[in-house]
C-alpha positions in Angstrom: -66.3 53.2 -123.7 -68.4 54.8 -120.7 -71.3 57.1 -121.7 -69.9 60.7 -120.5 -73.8 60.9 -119.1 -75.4 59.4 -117.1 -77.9 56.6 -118.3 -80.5 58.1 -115.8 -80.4 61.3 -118.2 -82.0 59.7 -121.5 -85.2 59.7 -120.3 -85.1 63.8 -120.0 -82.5 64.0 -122.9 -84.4 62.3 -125.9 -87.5 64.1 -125.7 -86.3 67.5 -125.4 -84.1 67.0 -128.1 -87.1 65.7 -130.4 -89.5 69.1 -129.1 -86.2 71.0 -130.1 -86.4 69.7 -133.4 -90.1 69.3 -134.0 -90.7 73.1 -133.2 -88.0 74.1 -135.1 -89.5 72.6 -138.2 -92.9 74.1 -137.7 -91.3 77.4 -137.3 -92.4 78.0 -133.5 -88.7 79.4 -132.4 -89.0 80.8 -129.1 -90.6 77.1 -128.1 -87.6 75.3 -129.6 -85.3 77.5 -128.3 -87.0 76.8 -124.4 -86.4 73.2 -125.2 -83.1 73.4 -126.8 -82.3 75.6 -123.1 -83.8 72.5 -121.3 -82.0 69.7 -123.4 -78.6 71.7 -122.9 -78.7 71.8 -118.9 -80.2 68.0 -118.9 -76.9 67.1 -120.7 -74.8 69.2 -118.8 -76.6 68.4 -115.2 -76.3 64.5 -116.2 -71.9 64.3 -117.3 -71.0 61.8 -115.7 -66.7 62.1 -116.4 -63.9 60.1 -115.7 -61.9 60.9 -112.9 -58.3 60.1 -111.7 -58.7 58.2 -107.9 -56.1 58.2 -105.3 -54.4 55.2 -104.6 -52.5 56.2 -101.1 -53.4 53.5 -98.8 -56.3 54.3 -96.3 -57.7 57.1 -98.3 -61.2 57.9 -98.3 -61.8 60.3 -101.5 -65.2 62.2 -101.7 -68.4 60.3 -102.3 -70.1 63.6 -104.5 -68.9 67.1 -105.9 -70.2 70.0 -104.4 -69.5 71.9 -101.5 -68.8 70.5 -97.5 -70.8 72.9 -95.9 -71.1 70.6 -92.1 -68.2 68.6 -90.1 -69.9 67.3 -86.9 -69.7 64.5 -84.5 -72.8 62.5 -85.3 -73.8 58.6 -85.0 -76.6 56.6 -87.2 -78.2 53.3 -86.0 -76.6 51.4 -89.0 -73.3 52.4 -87.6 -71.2 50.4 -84.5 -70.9 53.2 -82.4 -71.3 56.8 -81.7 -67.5 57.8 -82.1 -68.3 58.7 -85.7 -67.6 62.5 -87.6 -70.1 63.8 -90.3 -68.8 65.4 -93.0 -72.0 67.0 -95.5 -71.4 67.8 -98.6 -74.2 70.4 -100.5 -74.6 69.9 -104.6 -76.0 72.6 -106.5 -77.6 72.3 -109.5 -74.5 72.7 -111.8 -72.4 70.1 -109.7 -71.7 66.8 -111.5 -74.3 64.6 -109.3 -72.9 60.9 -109.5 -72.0 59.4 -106.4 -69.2 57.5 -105.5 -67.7 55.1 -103.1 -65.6 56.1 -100.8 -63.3 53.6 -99.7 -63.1 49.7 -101.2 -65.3 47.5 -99.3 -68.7 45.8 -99.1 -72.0 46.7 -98.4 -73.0 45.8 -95.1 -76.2 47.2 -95.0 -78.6 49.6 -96.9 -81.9 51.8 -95.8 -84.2 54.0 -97.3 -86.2 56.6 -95.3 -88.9 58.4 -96.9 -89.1 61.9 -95.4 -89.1 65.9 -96.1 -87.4 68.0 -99.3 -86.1 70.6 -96.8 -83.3 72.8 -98.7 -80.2 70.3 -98.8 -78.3 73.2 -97.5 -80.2 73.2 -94.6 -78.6 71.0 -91.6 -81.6 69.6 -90.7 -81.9 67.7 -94.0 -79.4 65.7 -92.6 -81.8 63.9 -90.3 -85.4 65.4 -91.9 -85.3 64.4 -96.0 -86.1 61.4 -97.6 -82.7 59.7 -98.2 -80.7 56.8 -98.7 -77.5 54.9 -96.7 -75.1 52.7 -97.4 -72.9 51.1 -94.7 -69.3 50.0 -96.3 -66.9 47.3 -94.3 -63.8 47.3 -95.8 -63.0 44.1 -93.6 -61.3 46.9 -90.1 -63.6 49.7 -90.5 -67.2 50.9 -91.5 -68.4 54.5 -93.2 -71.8 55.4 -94.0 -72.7 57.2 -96.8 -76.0 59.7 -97.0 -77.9 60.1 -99.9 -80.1 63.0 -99.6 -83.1 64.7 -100.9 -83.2 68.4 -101.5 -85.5 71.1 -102.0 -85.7 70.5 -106.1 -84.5 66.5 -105.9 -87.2 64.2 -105.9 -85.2 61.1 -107.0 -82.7 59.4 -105.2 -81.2 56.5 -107.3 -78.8 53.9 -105.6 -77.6 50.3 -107.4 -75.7 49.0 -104.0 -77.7 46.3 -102.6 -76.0 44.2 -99.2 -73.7 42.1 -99.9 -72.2 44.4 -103.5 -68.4 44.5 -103.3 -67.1 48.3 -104.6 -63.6 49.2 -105.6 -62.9 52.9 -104.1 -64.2 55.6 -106.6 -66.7 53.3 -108.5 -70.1 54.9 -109.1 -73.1 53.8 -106.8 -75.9 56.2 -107.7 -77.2 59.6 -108.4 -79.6 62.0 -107.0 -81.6 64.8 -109.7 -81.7 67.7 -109.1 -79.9 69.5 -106.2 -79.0 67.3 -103.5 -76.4 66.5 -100.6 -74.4 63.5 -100.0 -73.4 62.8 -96.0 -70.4 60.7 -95.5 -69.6 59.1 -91.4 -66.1 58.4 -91.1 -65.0 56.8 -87.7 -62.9 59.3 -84.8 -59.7 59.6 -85.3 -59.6 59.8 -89.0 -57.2 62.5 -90.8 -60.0 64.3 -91.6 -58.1 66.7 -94.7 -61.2 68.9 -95.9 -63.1 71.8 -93.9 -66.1 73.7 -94.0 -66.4 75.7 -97.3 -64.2 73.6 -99.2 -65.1 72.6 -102.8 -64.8 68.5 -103.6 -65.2 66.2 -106.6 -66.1 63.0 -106.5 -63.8 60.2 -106.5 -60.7 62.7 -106.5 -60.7 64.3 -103.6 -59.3 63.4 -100.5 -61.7 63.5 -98.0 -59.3 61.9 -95.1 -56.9 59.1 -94.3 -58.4 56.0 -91.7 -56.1 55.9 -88.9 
């Protein structure tokens, strides 16, 4: 059985559940109850659930949950070409922040740029923060996925490394605490969300490949 949170979360989760209970027992209630306020939005910041992925041929589902708050044309250097759409996707704090995969495929390539912590609702985080890519090939076509520091994240975790092979909806990282994932799918892709739209990952249908 899967953990329902994230691993990444123990390291917050313990110890504020131990300071809960430590100033509880010496009576200090207004500290425990602080911690006890921290240790409940660790564990609820850190769920990590189960979801039910689309099998429909040529689907991409959403690589995050959260909000797509930017559709753009927009290239990257790890992508072939410059025919490529942008869709940005913003996490708030109370978003479940586990990435997924978007389509089944291997990692091509990976890159880490260390930049800003500009709002992640901000477009220009997009190009400005400190972030992470991953360039899937599924074997006809390549998507990028973004990522992103925010304005309260200041750790990105990603376990792709070139040459991974991912099944579509598996989990490839996380980002603490408030965050945005960018995903580049190719020109000419049923593109099925818009701007304002709410998403989770690994459910929803973020487009079809031509």
């Amino acid at each position: 059985m899967r953990s329902p949170i994230a691993k990444e979360g123990f390291i917050f989760i313990i110890p504020l559940a131990f300071l809960a209970a430590v100033f509880y027992s010496l009576g200090y209630i207004w500290l425990a109850g602080l911690f006890e306020g921290l240790f409940i939005f660790c564990v609820w910041f850190f769920r990590d659930p189960e979801r039910t992925i689309p099998v429909e041929p040529k689907t991409i589902v959403s690589p995050a949950d959260g909000k797509v708050v930017e559709i753009v044309k927009e290239s990257d250097k790890l992508l072939p070409n410059d025919n490529y759409m942008r869709i940005s996707i913003f996490l708030n704090v109370f978003n479940v922040h586990v990435n997924r995969i978007p389509i089944a495929g291997k990692v091509e390539a990976t890159r880490y740029n260390k930049g800003k912590f500009l709002n992640a609702a901000n477009h220009k985080a997009s190009l400005d923060n400190e972030q992470t890519a991953i360039l899937l090939n599924n074997g006809t076509t390549q998507i990028l996925v973004k990522q992103i520091a925010g304005l309260i994240a200041r750790r990105i975790v990603c376990y792709a490394n070139k040459g991974d092979e991912y099944n579509i909806g598996d989990r490839f990282g996380l980002i603490r605490f408030g965050s945005r994932t960018d995903i580049f799918v190719p020109e000419g892709t049923e593109i099925k969300v818009k701007e304002g739209d709410k998403v989770s990952g690994a459910s929803s249908i973020i487009g079809y490949l031509k």
